[in-house]
MOPAC internal coordinates of N, CA, C and O (Angstrom, degrees):
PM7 1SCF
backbone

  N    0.0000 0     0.00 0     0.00 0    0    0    0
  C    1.4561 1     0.00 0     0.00 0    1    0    0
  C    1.5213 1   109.33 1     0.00 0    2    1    0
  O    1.2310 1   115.55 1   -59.81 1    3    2    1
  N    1.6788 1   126.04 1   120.19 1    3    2    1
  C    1.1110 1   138.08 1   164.81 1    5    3    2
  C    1.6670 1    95.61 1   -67.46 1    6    5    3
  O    1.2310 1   125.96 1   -45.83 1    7    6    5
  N    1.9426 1   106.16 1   134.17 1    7    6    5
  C    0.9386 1   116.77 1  -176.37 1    9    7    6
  C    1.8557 1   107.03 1  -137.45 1   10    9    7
  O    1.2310 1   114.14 1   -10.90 1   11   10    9
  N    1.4372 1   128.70 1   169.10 1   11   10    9
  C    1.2260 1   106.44 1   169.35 1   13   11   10
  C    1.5217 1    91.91 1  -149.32 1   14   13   11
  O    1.2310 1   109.89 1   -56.80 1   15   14   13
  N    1.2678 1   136.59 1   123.20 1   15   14   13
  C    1.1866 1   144.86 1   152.55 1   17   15   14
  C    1.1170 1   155.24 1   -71.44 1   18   17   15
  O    1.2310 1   105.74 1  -104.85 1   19   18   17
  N    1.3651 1   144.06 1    75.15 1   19   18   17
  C    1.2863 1   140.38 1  -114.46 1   21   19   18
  C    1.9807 1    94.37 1  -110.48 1   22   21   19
  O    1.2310 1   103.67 1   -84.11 1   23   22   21
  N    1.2600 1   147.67 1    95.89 1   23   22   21
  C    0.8552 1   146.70 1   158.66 1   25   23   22
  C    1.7805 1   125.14 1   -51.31 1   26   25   23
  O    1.2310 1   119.14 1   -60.32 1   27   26   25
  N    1.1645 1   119.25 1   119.68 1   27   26   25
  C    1.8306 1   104.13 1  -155.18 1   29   27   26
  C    1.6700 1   100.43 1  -130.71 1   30   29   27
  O    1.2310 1   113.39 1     3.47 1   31   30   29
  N    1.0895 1   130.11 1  -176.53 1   31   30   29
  C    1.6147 1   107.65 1   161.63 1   33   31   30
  C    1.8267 1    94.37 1  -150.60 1   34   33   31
  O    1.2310 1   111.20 1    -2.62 1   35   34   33
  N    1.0822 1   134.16 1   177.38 1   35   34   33
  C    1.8740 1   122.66 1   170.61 1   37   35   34
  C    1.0758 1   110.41 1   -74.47 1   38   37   35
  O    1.2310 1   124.06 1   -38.70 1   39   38   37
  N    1.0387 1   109.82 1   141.30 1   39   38   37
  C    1.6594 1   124.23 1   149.09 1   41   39   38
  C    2.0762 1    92.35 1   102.01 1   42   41   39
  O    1.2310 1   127.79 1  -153.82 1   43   42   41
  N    1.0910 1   102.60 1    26.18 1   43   42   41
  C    1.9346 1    97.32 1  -163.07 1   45   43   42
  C    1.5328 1    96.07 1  -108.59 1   46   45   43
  O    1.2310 1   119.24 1   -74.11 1   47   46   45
  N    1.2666 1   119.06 1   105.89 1   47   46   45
  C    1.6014 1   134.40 1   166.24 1   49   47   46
  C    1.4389 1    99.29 1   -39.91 1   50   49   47
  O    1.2310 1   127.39 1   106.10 1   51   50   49
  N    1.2385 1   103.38 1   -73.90 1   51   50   49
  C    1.6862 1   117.95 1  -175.60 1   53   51   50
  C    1.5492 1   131.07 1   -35.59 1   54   53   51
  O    1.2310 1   134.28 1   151.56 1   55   54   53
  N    1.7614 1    89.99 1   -28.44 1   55   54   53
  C    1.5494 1   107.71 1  -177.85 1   57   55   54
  C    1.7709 1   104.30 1   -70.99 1   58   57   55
  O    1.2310 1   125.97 1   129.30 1   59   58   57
  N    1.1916 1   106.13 1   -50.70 1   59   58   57
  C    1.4337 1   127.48 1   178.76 1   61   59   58
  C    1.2955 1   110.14 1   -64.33 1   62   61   59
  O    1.2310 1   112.98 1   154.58 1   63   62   61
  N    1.2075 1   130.87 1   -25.42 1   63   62   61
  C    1.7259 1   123.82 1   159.45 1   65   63   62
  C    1.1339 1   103.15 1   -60.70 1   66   65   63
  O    1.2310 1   119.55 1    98.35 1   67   66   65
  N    1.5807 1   118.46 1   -81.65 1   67   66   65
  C    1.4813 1   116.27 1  -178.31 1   69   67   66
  C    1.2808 1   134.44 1   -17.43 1   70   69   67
  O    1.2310 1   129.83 1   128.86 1   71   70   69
  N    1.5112 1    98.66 1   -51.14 1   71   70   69
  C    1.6532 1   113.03 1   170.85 1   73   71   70
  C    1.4273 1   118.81 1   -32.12 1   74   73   71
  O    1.2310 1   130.04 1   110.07 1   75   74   73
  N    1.5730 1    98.24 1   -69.93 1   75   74   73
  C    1.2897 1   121.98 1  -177.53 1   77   75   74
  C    1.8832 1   116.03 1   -51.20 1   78   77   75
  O    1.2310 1   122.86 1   139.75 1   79   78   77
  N    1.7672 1   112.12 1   -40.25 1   79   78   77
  C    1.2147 1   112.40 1   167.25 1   81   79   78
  C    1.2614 1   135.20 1   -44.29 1   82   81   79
  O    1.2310 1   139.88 1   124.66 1   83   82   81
  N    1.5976 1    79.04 1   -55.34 1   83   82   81
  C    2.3084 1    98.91 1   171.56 1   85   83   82
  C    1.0441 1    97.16 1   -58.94 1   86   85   83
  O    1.2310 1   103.55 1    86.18 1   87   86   85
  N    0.8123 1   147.87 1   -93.82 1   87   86   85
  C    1.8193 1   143.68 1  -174.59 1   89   87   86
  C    1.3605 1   135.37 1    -0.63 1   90   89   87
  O    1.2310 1   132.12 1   121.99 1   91   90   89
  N    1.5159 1    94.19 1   -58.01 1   91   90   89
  C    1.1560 1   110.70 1   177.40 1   93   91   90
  C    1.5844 1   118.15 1   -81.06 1   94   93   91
  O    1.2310 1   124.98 1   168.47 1   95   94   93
  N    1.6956 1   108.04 1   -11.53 1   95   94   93
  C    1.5727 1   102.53 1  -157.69 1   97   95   94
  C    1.8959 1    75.28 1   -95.33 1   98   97   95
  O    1.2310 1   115.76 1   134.82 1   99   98   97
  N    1.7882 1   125.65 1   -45.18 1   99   98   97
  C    0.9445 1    95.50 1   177.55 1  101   99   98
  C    1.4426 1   156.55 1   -96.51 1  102  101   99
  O    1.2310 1   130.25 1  -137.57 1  103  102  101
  N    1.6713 1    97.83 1    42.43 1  103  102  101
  C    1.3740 1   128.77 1   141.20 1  105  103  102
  C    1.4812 1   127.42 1   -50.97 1  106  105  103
  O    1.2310 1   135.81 1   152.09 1  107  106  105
  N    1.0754 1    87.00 1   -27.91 1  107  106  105
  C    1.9444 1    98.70 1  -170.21 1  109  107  106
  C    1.1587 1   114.50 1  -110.50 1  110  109  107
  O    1.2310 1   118.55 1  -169.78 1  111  110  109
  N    1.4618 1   120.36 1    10.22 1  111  110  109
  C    1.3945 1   117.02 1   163.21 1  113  111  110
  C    1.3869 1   118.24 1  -118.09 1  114  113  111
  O    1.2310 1   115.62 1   -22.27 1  115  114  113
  N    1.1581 1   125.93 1   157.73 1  115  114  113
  C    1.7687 1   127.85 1  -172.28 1  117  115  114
  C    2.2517 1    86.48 1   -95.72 1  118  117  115
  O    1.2310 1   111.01 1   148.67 1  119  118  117
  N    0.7892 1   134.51 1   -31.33 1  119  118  117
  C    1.3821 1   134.88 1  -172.58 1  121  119  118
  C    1.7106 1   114.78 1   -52.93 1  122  121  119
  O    1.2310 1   118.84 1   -41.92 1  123  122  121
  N    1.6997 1   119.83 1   138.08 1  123  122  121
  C    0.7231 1   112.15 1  -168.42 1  125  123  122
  C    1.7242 1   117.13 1   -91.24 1  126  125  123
  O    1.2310 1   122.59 1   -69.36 1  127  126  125
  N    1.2625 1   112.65 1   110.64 1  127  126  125
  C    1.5691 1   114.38 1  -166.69 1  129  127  126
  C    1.5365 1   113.16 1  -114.22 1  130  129  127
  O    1.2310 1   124.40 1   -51.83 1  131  130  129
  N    1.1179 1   109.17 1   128.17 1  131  130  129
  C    1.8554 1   100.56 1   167.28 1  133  131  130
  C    1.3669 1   107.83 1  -123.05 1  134  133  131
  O    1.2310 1   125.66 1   -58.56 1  135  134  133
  N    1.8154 1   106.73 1   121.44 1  135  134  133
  C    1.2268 1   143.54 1   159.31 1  137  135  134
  C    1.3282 1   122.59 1   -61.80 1  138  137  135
  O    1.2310 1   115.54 1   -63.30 1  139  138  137
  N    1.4584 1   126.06 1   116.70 1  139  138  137
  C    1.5385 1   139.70 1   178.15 1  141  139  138
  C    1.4092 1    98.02 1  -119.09 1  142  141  139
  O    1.2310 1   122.29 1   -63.32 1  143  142  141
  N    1.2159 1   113.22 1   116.68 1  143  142  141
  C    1.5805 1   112.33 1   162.34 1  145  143  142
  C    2.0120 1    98.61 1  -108.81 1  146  145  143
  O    1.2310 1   129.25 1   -42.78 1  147  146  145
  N    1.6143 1    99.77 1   137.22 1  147  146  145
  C    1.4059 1   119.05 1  -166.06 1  149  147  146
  C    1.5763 1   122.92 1  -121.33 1  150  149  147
  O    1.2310 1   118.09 1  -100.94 1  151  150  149
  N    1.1453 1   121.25 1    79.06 1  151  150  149
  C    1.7041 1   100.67 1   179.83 1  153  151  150
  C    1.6385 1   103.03 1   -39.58 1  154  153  151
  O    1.2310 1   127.32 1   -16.84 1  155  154  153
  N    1.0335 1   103.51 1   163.16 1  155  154  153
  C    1.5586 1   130.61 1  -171.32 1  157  155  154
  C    1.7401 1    96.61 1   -79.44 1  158  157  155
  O    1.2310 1   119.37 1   138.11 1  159  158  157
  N    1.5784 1   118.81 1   -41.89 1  159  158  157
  C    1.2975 1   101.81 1   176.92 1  161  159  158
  C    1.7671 1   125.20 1   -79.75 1  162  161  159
  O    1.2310 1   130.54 1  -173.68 1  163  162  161
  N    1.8099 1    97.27 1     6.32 1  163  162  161
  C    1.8070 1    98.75 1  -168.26 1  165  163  162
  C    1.8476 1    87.14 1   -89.03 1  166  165  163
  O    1.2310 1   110.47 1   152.10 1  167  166  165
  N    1.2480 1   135.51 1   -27.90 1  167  166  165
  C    1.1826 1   145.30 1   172.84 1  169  167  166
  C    1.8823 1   104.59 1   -19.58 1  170  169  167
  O    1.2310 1   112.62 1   -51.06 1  171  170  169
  N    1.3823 1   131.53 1   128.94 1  171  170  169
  C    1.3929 1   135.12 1   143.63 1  173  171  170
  C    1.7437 1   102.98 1   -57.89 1  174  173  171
  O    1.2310 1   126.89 1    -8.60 1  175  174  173
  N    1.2933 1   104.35 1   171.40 1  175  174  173
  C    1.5622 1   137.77 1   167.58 1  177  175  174
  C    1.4195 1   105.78 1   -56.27 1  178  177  175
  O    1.2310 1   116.90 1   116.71 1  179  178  177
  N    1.5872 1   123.50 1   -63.29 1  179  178  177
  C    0.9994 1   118.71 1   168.82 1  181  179  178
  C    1.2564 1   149.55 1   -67.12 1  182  181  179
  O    1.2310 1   128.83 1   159.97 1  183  182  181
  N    1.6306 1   100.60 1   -20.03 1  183  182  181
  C    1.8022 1   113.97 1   153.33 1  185  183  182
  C    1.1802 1   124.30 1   -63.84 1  186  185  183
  O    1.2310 1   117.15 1   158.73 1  187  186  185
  N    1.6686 1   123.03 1   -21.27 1  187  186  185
  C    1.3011 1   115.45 1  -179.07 1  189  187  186
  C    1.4349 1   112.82 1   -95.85 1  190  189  187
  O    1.2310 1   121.67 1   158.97 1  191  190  189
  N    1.2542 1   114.42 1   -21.03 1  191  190  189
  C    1.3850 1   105.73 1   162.51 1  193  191  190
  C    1.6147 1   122.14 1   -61.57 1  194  193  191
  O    1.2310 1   122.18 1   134.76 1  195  194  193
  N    1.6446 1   113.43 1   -45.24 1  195  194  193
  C    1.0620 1   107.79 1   176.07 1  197  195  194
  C    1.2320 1   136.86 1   -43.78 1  198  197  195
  O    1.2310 1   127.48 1   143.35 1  199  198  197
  N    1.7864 1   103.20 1   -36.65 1  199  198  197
  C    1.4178 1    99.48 1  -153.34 1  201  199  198
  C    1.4315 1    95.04 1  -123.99 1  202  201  199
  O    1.2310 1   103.37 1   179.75 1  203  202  201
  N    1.3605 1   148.18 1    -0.25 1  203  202  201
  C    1.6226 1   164.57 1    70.16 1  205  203  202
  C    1.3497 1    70.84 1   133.52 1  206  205  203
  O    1.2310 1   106.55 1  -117.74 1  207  206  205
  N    1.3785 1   142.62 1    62.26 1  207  206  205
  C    1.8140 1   150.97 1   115.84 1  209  207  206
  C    1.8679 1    80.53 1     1.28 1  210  209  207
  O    1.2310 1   126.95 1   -50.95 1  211  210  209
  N    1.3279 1   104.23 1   129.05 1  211  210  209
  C    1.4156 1   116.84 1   160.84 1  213  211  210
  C    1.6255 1    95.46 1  -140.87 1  214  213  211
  O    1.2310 1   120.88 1   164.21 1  215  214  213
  N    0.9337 1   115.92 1   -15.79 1  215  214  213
  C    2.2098 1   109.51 1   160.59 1  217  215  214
  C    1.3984 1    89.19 1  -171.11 1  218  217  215
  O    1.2310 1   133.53 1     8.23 1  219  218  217
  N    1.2658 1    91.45 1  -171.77 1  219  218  217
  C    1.7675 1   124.03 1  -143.70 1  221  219  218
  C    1.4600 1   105.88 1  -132.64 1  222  221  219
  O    1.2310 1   119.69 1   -17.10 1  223  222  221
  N    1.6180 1   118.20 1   162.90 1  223  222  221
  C    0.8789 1    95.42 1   -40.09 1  225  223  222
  C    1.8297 1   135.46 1   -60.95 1  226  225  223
  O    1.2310 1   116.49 1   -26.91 1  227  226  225
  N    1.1162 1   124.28 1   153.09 1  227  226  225
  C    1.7245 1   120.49 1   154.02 1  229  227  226
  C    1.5663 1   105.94 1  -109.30 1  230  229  227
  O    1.2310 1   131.28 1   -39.53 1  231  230  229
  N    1.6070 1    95.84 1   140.47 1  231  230  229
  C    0.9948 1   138.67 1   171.40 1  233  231  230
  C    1.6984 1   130.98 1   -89.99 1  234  233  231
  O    1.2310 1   109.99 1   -93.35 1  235  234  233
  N    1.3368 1   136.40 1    86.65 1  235  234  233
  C    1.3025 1   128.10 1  -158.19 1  237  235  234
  C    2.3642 1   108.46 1  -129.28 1  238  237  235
  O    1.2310 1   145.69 1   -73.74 1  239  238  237
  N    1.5573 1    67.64 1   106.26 1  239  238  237
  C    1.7103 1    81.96 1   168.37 1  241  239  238
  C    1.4532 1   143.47 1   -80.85 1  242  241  239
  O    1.2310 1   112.84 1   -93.21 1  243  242  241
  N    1.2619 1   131.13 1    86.79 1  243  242  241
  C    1.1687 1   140.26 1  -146.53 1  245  243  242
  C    1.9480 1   100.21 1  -113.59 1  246  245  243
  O    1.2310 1   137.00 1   -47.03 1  247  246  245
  N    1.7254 1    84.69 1   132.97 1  247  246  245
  C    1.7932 1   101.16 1  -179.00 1  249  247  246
  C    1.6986 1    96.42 1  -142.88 1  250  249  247
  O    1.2310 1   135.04 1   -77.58 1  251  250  249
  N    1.3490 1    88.51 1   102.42 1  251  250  249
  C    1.2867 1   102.01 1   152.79 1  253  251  250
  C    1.4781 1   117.33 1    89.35 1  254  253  251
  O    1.2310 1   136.05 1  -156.66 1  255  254  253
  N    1.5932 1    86.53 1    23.34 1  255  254  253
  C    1.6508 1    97.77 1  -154.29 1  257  255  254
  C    1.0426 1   141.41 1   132.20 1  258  257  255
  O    1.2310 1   132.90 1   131.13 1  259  258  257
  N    1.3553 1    92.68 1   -48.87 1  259  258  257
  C    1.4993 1   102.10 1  -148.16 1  261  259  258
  C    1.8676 1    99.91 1  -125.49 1  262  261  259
  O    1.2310 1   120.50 1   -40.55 1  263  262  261
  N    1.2341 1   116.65 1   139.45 1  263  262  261
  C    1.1253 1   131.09 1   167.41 1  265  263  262
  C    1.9895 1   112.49 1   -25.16 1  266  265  263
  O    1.2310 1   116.87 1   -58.47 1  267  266  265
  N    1.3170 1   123.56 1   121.53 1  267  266  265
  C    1.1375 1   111.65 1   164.03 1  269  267  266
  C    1.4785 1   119.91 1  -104.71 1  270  269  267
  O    1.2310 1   131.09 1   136.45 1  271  270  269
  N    1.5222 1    96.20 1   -43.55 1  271  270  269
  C    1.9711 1   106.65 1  -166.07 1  273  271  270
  C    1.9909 1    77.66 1  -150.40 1  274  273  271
  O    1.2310 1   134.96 1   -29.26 1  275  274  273
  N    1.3710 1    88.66 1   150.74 1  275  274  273
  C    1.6970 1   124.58 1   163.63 1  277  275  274
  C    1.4302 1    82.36 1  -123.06 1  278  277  275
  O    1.2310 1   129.87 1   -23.45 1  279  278  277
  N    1.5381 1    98.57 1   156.55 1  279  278  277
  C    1.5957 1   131.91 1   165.18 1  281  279  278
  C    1.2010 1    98.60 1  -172.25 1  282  281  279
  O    1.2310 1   121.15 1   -34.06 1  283  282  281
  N    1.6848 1   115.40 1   145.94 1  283  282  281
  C    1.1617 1   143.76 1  -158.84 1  285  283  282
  C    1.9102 1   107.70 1  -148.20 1  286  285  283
  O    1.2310 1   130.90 1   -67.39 1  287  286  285
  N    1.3272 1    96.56 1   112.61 1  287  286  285
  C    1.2612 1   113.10 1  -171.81 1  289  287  286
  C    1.3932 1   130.27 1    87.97 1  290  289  287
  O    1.2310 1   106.70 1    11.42 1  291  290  289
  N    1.2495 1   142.35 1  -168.58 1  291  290  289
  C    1.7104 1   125.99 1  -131.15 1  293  291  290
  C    1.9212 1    72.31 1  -129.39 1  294  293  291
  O    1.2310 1   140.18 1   -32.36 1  295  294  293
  N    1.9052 1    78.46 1   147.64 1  295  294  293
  C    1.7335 1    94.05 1   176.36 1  297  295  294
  C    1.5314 1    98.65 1  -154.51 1  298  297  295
  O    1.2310 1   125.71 1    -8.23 1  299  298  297
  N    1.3376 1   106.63 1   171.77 1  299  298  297
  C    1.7118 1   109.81 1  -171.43 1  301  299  298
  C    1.1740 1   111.10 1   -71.85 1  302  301  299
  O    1.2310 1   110.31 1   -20.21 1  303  302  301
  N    1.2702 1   135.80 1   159.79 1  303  302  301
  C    1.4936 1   131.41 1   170.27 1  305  303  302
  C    1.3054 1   120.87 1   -60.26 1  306  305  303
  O    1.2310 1   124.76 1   145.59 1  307  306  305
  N    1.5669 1   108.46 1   -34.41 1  307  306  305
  C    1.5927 1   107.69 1   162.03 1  309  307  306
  C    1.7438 1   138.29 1   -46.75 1  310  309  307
  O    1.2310 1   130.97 1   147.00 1  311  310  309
  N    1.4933 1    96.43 1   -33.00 1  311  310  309
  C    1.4556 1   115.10 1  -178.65 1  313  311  310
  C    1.9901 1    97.51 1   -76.31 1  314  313  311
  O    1.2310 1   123.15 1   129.65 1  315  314  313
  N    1.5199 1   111.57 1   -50.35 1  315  314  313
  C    1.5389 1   101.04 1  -178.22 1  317  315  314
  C    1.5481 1   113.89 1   -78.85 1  318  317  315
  O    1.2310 1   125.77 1  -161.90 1  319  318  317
  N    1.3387 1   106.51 1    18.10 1  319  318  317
  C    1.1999 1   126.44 1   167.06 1  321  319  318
  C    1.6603 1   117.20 1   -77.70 1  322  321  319
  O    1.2310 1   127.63 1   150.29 1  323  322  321
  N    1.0141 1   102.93 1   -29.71 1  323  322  321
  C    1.5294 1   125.23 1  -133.61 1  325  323  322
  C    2.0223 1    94.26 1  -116.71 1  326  325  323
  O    1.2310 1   131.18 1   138.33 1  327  326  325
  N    1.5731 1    96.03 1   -41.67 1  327  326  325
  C    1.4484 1   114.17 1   170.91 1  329  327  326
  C    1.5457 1   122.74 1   -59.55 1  330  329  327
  O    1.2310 1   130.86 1   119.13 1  331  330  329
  N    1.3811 1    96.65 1   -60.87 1  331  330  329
  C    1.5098 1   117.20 1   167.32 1  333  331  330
  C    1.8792 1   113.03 1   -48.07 1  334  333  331
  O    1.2310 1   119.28 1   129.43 1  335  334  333
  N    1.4509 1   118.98 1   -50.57 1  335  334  333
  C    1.4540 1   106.55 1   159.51 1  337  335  334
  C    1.5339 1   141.05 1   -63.57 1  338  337  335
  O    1.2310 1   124.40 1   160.49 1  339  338  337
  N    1.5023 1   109.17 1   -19.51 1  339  338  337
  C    1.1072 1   104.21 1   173.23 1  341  339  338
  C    1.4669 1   106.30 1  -113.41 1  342  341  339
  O    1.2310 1   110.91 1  -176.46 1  343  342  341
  N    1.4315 1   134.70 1     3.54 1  343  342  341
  C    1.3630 1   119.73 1   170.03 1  345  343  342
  C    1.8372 1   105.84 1  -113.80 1  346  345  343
  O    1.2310 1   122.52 1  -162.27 1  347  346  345
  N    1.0862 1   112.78 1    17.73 1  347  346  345
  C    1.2290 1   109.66 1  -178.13 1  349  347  346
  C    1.9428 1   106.46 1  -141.68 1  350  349  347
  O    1.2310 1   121.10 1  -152.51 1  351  350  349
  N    1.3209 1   115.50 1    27.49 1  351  350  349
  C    1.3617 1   116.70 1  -176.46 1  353  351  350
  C    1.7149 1   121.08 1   -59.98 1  354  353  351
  O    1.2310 1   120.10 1   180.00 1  355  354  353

């Protein structure tokens, strides 16, 4: 299962760009993806180890399980455009 994880925290402008990126980038793909956006405090014990969020927003792409790409901080929709083709082929 292609997954995309949006790590967010309150009060974060940046988080809310991102949002809007993923969204929009997965508009533009025919691929089947499911989007979780997460405050940092809805996170288990074991998600935060995994994915060790040190700021916001982070961005974490998961296939099949398993960790593909972390990214940390806000990018154009074109670029998670761009993510989604090569980490989700």
């Amino acid at each position: 299962m292609n997954k995309i994880v949006l790590v967010t925290t309150k009060g974060c402008e940046g988080c809310n760009i991102m949002n809007n990126s993923i969204k929009q980038a997965l508009k533009c793909t025919s691929k089947k993806i499911e989007y979780v956006v997460k405050d940092v405090t809805e996170l288990t014990k074991e998600e935060k180890t995994k994915i060790k969020a040190s700021d916001f927003p982070t961005t974490v792409f998961y296939r099949n399980g398993r960790i593909t790409r972390k990214q940390i901080g806000t990018m154009p929709y074109i670029v998670v455009v761009r993510w989604i083709d090569i980490d989700f082929k």
